[in-house]
N, C-alpha and C positions, 0 to 999 in steps of 0.2 A: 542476839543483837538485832537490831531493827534499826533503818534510814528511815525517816521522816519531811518532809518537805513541810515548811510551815510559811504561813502570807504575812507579814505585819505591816497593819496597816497605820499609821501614822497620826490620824486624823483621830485613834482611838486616846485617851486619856495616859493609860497604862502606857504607850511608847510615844509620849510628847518628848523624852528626855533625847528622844534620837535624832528630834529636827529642828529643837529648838538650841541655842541658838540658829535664828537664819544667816548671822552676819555676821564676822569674827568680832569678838568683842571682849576687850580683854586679855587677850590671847584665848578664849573658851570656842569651841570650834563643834560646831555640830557633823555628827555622825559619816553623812558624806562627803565633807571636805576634806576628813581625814584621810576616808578611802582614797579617794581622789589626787589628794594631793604625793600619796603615798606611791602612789600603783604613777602616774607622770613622773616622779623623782627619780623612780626604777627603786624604790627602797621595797617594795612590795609586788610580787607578779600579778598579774589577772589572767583570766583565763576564759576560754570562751562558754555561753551559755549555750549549752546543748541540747536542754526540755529533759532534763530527768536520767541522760545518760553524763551525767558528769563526770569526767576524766581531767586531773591534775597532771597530765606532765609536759613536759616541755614541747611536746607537737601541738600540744592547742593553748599554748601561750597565745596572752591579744599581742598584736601587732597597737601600740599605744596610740601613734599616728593615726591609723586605719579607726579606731575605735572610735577617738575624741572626734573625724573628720565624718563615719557615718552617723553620731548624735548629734552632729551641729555644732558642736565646741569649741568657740576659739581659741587656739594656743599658738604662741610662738616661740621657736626654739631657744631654748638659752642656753647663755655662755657656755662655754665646754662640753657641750652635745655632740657627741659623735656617732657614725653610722650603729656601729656597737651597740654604744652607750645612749643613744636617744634621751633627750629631757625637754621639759617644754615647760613654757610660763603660763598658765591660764590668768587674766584680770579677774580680781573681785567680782567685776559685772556678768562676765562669761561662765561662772561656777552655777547651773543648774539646781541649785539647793532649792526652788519653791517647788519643780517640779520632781523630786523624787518625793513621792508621799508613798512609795510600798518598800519593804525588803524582804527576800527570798532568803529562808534559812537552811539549812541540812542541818537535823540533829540528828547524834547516831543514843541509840537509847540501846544504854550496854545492863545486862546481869551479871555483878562477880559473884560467881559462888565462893570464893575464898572469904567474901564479909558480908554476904547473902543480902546487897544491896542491889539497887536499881539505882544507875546514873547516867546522867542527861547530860552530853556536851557540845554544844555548836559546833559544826564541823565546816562550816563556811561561809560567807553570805553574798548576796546579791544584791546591788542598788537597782531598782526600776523605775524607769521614769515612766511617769502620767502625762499624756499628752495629747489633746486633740485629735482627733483620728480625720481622715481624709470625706467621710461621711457625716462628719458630727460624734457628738459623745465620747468616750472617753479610749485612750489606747493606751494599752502597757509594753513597755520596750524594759527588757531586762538587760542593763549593759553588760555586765562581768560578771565571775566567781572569782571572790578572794579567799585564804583560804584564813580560817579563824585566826588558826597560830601563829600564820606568818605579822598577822593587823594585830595581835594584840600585844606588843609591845608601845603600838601608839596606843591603843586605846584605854592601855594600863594611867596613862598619864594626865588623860582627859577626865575630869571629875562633875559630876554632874547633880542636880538637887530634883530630886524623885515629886515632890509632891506642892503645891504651893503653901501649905500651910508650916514647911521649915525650909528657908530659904538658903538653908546651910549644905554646901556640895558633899555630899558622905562617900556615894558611889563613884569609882570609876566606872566607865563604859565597860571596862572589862569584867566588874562585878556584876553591872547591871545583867549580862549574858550568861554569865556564868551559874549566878542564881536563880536564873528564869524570871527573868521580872518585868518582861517583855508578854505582851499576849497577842498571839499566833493563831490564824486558824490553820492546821492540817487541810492542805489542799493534793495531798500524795505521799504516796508512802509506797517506797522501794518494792520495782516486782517486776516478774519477768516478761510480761508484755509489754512494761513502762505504761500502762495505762495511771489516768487521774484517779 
């Protein structure tokens, strides 16, 4: 088995499907809204980004509040929100969608010897925002880890259309992933210094 860290970046062809739409339409909802809206609902946990030491359990839960308040995101509480249960409204105008243009993957790249294949399956992902740095040029803020399994029941639902030449949605987002149909560069791969 082997962990993989891979960069997508958005602006390439092959993963237009992730950020286009920019704006609900339709009900079609692009890639970040989902997470987002998911991971504020509380229907989805997040988790913190660590730089390559990623750990899923409940001590490095995000604090939702804390997260949306250090990216700048406005939210306000809504209805039936409690200390527990926290939930928040983000407006249309406040959802960050122009500036996530990268995501952070974990693929775990398994050998069964029982059917002497090789199989690839996302094991979680990361939104990062693009964003002006304090000097000029460009800065990457990685917000969360969600973890594949938990998003893909929204993402099973969300259908999307791959290429412009058929304008017919075929894939869900969950197949889009699932059959690699996303391109990635490998920017680390699991090791015991955690070096890139």
């Amino acid at each position: 088995m082997r962990q993989i860290y891979r960069s997508i970046d958005l602006t390439k062809d092959a993963n237009a499907p992730l950020y286009f739409p920019e704006d609900v339409i339709d009900g079609q909802q692009n890639l970040f809204r989902i997470i987002l809206s998911n991971v504020v609902d509380g229907n989805v946990p997040a988790y913190e980004y660590l730089d390559g030491r990623e750990v899923f359990t409940d001590q490095y839960k995000v604090n939702v509040a804390d997260m949306l308040d250090r990216f700048g995101i406005y939210a306000q509480k809504a209805k039936g929100s409690t200390e527990k249960n926290p939930k928040f409204v983000i407006e249309e105008a406040d959802v960050p969608t122009t500036q996530v243009l990268t995501y952070y993957i974990v693929e775990k790249w398994e050998f069964d010897k029982r059917s002497n294949q090789m199989k690839t399956r996302v094991e979680a992902i990361c939104p990062v925002l693009n964003r002006s740095g304090d000097f000029g040029g460009e800065a990457k803020y990685p917000m969360f880890w969600v973890k594949f399994d938990a998003i893909r029941p929204y993402l099973s639902q969300q259908y999307v259309f791959l290429t412009d030449d058929n304008n017919l949605p075929q894939y869900s987002l969950d197949d889009y992933f699932n059959l690699g149909m996303y391109d990635g560069e490998i920017y680390k791969t699991r090791n015991l210094r955690n070096l890139s």
